[in-house]
N, C-alpha and C positions, 0 to 999 in steps of 0.2 A: 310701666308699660303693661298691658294686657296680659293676659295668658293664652299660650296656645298650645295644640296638640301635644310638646312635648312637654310642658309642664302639667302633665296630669300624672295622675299617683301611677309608678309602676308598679304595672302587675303583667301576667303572665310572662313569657322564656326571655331572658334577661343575653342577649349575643352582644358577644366583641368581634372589629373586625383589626386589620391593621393597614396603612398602605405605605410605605416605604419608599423615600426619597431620598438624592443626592442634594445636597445645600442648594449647586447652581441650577437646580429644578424650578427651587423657589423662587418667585417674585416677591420684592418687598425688601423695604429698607432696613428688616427684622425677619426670622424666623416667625416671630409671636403673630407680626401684623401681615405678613404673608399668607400664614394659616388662618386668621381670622377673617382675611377678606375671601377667602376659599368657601371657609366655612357659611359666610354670607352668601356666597351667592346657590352654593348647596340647599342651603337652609330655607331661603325663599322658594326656591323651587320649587322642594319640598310639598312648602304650605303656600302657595299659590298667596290668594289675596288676604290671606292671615299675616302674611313678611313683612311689612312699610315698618313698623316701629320695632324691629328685631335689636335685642341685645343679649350680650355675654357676661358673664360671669370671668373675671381674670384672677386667681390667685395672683396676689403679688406681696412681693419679701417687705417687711416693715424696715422701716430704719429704728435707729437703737443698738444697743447691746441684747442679744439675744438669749432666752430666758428658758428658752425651752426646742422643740425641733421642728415644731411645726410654728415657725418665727414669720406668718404674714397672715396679710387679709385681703379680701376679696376688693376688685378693682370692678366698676361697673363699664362696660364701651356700650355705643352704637355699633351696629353691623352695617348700616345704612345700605341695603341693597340696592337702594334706588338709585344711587351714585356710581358714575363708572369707576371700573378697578381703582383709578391713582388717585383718584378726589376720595372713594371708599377709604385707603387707604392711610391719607393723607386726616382724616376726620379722625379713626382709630388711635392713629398716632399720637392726635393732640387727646383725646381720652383719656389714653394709658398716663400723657404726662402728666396732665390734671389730676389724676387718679394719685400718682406720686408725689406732685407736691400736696395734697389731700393730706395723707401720709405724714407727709414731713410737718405738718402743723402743729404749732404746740398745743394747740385742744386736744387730739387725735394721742399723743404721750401722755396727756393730763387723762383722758379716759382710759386707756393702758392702766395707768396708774392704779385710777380707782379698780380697775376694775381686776389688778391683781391682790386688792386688798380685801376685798369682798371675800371674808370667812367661807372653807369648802362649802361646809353643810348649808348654808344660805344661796348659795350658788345652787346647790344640787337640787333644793328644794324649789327656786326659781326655774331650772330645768324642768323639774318634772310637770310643770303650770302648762309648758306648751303643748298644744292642742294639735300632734302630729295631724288628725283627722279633717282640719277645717281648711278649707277652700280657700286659698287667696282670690279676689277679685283684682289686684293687680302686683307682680312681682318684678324685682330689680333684672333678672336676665332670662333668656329662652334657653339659654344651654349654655354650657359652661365650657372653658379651654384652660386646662391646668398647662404651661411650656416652662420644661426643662432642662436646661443647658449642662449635660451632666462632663462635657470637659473633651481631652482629646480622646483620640484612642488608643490608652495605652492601657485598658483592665483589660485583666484576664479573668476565666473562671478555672483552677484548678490551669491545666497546661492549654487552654483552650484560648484562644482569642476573641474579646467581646466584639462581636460587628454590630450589632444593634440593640435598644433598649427601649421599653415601651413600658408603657402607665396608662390604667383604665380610672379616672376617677370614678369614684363614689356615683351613685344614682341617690336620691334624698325622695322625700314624698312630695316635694312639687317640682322637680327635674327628674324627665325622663330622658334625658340624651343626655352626654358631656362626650366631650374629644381631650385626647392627651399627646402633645406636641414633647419627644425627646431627642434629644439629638447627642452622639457621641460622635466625636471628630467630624466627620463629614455627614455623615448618615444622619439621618431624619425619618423618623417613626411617627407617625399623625394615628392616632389610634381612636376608634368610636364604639362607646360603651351605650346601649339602650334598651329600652324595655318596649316588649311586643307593642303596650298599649299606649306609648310613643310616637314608633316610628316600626309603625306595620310590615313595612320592608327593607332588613335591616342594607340588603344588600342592590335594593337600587338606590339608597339613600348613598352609599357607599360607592357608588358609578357613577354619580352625580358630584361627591367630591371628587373623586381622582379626576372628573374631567376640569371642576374648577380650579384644580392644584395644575 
């Protein structure tokens, strides 16, 4: 898909914001696809006639025996703004599943594979080829939705009771926005991380979801 506004390189004041939810707030047969159709219709709004082809970025867990801590890879969805709420939602859903059996295909462990065999130094040296500086003319998502289900509510911090939990992902050189969905027991944290040269206003962009949550 294209690139737009918030795929440009961040730069200048880099603000989080957070907005805080009870589960039955949400709509959506998921936390993940309830926020993501939130995040659509935000997100369109936003950028006006830049949204028809708007996508996301999803971490999601790999299947396997896990090797390491950061055990997944990136899911691609539609945001399909153009869709009402349940048909939006209904389209994301069947993404996310595609996106996992993706996943579960034996090609997808066979490049695992190779590609934990791949000697460091030849890895690193491969790293250093990419060209942070260069322009995509067209990228897998507009912004990115990390959601994690971190369990009931029974942590504590020291004699303190945890009521809520929130995560900013990462901003990279061709994502300037990303949102972070956490949720402990009941509580839901939808969290927006972004760069000035973005999303100019972090906090009407931020009024704009709370009213599509």
């Amino acid at each position: 898909r294209p690139p737009v506004a918030t795929n440009t390189r961040p730069r200048g004041a880099r603000s989080v914001r957070t907005l805080v939810r009870h589960r039955a707030q949400l709509r959506g047969p998921t936390v993940t696809i309830g926020a993501l159709a939130a995040v659509s219709t935000a997100l369109s709004r936003l950028l006006g006639d830049a949204a028809p082809s708007l996508g996301a970025e999803v971490p999601m867990v790999k299947p396997g025996v896990r090797q390491a801590n950061n055990h997944f890879g990136n899911a691609v969805v539609g945001l399909y703004p153009q869709l009402a709420r349940d048909a939006r939602m209904a389209r994301i859903r069947t993404d996310l599943t595609n996106a996992r059996r993706r996943f579960e295909h034996p090609a997808a462990h066979t490049a695992s594979r190779a590609f934990a065999a791949v000697p460091a130094p030849l890895l690193r040296w491969g790293i250093s080829q990419f060209d942070a500086d260069a322009r995509p003319t067209e990228v897998l998502g507009n912004t990115v939705l990390s959601s994690v289900n971190r369990g009931p509510a029974d942590l504590r911090f020291g004699d303190a009771r945890v009521v809520l939990t929130a995560g900013y992902p990462a901003l990279s050189p061709a994502m300037g926005l990303t949102h972070g969905v956490h949720g402990i027991g009941e509580t839901i944290a939808i969290s927006v991380h972004s760069a000035e040269s973005a999303v100019g206003d972090i906090d009407a962009y931020v009024e704009l979801l709370a009213g599509a949550l």
